[in-house]
N, C-alpha and C positions, 0 to 999 in steps of 0.2 A: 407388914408392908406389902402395897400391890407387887405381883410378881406375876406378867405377862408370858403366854406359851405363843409361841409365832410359830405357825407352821409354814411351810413354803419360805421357809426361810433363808434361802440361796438363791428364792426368784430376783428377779429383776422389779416389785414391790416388794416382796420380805425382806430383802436387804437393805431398804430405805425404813422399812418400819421398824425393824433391831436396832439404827444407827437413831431414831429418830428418838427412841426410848431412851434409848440410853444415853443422848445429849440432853433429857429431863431428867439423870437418873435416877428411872424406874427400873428395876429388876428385870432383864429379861432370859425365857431360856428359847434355844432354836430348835425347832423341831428337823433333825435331816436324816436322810438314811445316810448321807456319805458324812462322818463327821471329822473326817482331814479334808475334804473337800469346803464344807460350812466354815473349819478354824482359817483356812484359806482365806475365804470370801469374808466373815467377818469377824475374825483379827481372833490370836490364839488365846485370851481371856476369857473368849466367851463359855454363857454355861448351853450346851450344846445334849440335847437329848439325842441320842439316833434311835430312829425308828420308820415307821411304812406307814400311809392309811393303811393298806392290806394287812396290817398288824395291829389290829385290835389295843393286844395288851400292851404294845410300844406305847401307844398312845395314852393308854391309863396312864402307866410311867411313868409320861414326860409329864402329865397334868397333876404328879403328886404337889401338891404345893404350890401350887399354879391360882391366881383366882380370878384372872382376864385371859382371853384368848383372841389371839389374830387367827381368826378361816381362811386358809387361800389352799382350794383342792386346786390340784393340775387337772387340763382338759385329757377327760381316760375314758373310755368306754365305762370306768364303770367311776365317776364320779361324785354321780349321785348318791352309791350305794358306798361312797368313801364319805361325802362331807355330810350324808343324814347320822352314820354311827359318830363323827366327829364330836357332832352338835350331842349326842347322846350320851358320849361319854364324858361331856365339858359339864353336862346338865348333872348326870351323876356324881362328876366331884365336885361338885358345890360352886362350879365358875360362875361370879357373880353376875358378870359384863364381857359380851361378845363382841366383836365385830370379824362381820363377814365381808369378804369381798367377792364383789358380784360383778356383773357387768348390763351395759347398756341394754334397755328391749329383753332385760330378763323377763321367762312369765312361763308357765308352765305351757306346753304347747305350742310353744316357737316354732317359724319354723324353723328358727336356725338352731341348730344342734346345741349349742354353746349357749344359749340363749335361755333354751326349754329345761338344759339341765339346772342352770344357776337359778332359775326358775323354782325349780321343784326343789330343791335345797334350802330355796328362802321361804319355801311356803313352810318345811318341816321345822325351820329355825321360829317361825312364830309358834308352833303347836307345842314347843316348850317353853316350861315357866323359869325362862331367862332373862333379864335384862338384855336388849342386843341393840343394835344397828347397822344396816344395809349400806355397803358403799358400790355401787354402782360404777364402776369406773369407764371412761371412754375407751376408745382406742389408744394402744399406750403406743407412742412415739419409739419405743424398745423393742416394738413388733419389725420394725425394720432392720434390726440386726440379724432377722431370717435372711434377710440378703445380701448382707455383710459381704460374701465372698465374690455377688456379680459385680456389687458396686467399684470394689479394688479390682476385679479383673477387666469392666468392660465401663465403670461409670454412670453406671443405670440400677435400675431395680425394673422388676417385674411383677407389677401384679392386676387384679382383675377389680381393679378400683373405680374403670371409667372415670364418668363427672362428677363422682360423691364431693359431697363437700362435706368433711370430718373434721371437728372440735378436736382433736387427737389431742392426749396429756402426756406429761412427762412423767415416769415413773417416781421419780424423788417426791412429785408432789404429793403421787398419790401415799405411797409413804407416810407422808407428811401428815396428810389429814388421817389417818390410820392410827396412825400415833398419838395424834391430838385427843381422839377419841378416845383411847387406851386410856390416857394417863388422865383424861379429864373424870370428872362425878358420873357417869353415865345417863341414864334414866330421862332424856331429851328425846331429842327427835330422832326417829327411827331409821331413817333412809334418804340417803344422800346423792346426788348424781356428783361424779367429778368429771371434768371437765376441764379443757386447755382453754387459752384464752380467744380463740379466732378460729373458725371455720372455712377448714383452706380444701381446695382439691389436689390429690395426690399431684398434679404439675406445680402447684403454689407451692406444696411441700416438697417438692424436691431442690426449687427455690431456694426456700428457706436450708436445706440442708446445706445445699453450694454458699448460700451464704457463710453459714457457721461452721462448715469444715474448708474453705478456702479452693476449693475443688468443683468442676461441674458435674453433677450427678443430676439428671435426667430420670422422669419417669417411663415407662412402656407399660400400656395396657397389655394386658392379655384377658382372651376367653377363660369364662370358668372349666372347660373342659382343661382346654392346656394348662392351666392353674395347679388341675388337680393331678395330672400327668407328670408334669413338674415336678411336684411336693413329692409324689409316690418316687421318681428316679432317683430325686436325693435322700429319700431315707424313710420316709414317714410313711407310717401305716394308710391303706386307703381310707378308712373312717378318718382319720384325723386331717388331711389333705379335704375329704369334703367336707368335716368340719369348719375348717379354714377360707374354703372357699364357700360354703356358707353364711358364713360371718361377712364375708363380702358382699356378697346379696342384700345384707342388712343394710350395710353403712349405702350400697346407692340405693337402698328403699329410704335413705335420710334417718336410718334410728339412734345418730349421734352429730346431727346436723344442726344441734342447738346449744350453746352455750352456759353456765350454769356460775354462779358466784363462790362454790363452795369451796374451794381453794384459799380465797381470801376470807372467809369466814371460820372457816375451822384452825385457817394459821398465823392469819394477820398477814399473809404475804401474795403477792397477788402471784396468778400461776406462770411459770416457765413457759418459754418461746421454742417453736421450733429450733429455730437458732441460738439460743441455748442448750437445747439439747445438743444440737448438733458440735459445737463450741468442743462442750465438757466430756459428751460420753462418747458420739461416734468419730467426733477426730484421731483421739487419740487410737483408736482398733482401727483405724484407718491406717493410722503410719505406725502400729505395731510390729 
């Protein structure tokens, strides 16, 4: 029987793709380092490997008996040199059927950091003789609970958004189609953009959030400097903070400005609203 390896398994997609498996039960195991943290997040039955990308041989471990793999590296300075052994050690044990998660404007040489890495990942994902496919995801609507804490203190969020007009998806979707892929025959088509249903600008989508959390929340532009100023006061390393505001530079050069069917394709269900999201996942950590 298939029996899928999810790594990023406590993201905010890895925890829609464990839930999505295993409402087809398919076998799945979670790849985590914290795993009273992962039994936490996805429920104390699960079969839970712990382990690091920085940990090589965790990773064999978790892929003993494994013959699918979900890819989701965290954004790390050392990424690529995480999710190229990933794909190398899925190849060596025999994993039949990949699926990677990527993101928007991946390509080697982006400029945007985030961009060039999932890039150079996805080129080493073809140079093995794996069955795989590429999901490319938008802006995930779960990027917003970075500012989780201004919006209960002040009603706003802050970011360096400008006029973009972003297709942003809700994480469950993405999941969703992740999953579909998982447990389907493989050996289709290789690369998927996901996508939300409507291309809003960050004031549309703060909109939409006061709609679906009963609340006015407001957007505020900010500079990319003060962005990256920002990110570094609260906590985050200076690479990752330009990383971040990077990624923003993308979305107002429009490289998630377009809309995409693959939601309703891979799930038979057409994709989540802003306000749904807002409804299910940020109301409630709003009045937590």
């Amino acid at each position: 029987m298939t029996r899928v390896l999810v790594t990023g398994a406590t993201g905010n997609v890895g925890r829609h793709v464990v839930a999505g498996l295993g409402a087809r039960g398919v076998p799945v195991r979670a790849f985590s380092r914290d795993a009273g943290r992962a039994a936490q997040i996805l429920g104390p039955g699960t079969d839970i490997a712990t382990g690091d990308f920085a940990d090589p041989h965790s990773l064999r471990r978790a892929l003993d008996g494994a013959d699918r793999m979900f890819l989701c590296c965290p954004n790390d300075v050392r990424q690529v040199e995480y999710g190229t052994h990933a794909v190398e050690a899925a190849a060596a044990a025999g994993v039949g059927h990949l699926v990677m998660l990527s993101t928007v404007g991946a390509e080697p040489g982006a400029e945007s950091v985030f961009a060039d890495q999932h890039g150079r990942i996805e080129q080493h994902v073809r140079t093995e003789e794996i069955d795989h496919v590429i999901l490319r995801s938008g802006f995930l609507m779960s990027n917003i609970l970075g500012s989780l804490r201004a919006v209960r203190e002040t009603g706003r969020f802050f970011l360096p958004g400008g006029s973009a007009r972003v297709a942003a998806v809700d994480p469950r979707d993405v999941g969703a189609c992740a999953a579909a892929l998982l447990a389907g025959p493989g050996r289709g088509i290789r690369s998927y953009v996901v996508t939300g249903p409507e291309a809003l600008t960050f004031e549309a989508f703060a909109r939409e959030l006061s709609a679906g959390t009963g609340r006015t929340i407001e957007f505020t532009d900010v500079t990319d400097d003060d962005a990256v100023e920002g990110l570094v006061r609260a906590g985050r390393s200076r690479w990752l903070a330009e990383g971040i505001v990077g990624m923003f530079e993308a979305l107002r050069e429009g490289v998630n400005s377009r809309t995409t069917d693959t939601v309703q394709q891979l799930t038979g269900q057409e994709p989540r609203s802003a306000v749904d999201f807002a409804r299910d996942i940020l109301k409630p950590l709003l009045t937590s």
